[in-house]
C-alpha positions as CSV (number, residue, x, y, z in Angstrom):
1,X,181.7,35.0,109.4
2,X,185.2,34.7,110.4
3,X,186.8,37.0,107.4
4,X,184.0,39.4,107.5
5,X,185.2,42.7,108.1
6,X,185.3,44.7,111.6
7,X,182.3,47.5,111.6
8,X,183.1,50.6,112.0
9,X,180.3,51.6,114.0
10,X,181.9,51.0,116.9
11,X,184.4,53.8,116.3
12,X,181.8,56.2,114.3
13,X,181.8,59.6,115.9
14,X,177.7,60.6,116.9
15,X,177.3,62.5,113.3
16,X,178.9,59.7,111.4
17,X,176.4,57.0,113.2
18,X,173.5,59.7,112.6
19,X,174.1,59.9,108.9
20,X,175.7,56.6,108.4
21,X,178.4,57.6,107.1
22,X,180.1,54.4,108.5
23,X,178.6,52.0,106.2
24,X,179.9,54.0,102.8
25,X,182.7,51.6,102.5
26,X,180.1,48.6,102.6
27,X,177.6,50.9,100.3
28,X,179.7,51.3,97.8
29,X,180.4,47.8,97.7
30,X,176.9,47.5,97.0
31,X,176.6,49.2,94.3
32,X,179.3,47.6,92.5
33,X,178.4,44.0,93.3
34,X,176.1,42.1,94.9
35,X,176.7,41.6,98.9
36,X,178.2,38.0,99.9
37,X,178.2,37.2,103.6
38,X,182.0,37.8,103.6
39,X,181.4,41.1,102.6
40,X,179.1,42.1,105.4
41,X,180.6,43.3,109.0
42,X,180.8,41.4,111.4
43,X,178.3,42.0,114.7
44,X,178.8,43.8,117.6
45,X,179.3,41.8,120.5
46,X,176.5,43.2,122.4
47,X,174.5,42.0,119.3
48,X,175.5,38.6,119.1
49,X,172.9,36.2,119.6
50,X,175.6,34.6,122.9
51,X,175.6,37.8,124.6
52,X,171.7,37.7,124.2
53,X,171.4,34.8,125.5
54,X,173.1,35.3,127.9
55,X,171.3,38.3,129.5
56,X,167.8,36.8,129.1
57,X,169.5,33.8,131.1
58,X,170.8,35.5,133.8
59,X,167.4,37.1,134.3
60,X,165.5,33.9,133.8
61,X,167.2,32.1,136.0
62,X,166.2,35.4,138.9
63,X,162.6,35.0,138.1
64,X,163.1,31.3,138.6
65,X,165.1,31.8,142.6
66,X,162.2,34.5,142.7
67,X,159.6,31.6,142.6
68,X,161.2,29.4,144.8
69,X,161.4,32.3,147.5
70,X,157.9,34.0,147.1
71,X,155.7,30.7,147.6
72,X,152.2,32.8,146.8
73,X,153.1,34.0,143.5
74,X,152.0,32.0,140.1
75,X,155.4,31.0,138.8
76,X,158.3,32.5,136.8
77,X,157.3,36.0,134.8
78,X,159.0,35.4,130.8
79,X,157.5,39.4,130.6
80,X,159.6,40.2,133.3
81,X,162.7,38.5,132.4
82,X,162.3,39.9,128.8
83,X,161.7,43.3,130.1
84,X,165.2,43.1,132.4
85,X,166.7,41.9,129.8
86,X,165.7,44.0,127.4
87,X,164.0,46.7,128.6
88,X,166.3,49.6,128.5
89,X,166.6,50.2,124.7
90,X,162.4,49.6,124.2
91,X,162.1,52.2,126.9
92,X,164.5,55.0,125.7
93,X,162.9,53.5,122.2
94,X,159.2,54.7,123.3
95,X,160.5,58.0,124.9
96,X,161.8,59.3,121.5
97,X,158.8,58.0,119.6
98,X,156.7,59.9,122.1
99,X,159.0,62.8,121.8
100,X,157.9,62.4,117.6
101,X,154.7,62.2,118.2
102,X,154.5,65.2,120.9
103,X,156.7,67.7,117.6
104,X,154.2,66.3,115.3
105,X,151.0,67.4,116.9
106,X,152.5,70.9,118.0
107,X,153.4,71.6,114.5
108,X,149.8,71.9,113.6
109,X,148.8,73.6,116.4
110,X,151.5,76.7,116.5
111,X,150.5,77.2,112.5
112,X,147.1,77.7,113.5
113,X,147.8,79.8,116.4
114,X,149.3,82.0,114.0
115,X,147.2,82.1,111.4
116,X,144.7,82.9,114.1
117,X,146.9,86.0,115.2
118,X,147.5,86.5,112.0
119,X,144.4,87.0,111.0
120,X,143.0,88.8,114.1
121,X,143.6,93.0,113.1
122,X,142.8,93.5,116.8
123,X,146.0,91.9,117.7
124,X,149.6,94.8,117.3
């Protein structure tokens, strides 16, 4: 995708990347013809499948020199590589979802904490 465009979601402010407001200009493209490759941005470079590989290499090739050293232990982990490769993002990933679920089951629970002092004339 050499003439594809440069995103700018690499210089979107935090709202801008929140809303998306970056991708208007590709949007309303969209709307008034169908997408061609050309049209789309081109990746970041922490997205590219090179740098990818390149991080899953690097700690590939550490489980493997792990291996060698440590005699006793099976062989070369592909969780572990995966997960210091990519483990970051699915962690910080499962902390907002866990965050999510955590606001979805107080909701509930404050509404019927007060509709139970709502209810109760005992209570000022």
């Amino acid at each position: 995708c050499s003439g594809s465009p440069n995103s700018s979601y690499s210089l979107a402010s935090l709202p801008s990347t929140l809303m998306f407001t970056w991708m208007k200009p590709l949007l309303e493209l969209g709307k008034t013809k169908p997408l061609d490759v050309e049209d789309l941005y081109e990746l970041l470079p922490q997205d590219t499948a090179e740098h990818v590989e390149q991080a899953f290499s690097q700690h590939w090739s550490q489980q493997l020199q792990g291996t060698a050293r440590l005699r006793h232990r099976q062989g070369p982990s592909l969780t572990f590589a995966f997960a210091g490769a990519f483990g970051g993002p699915f962690l910080a990933s499962g902390g907002l979802k866990l965050v999510h679920d955590l606001c979805i089951f107080v909701g509930p629970f404050l509404l019927k904490r007060i509709i139970l002092f709502l209810d109760d004339p005992s209570l000022p």
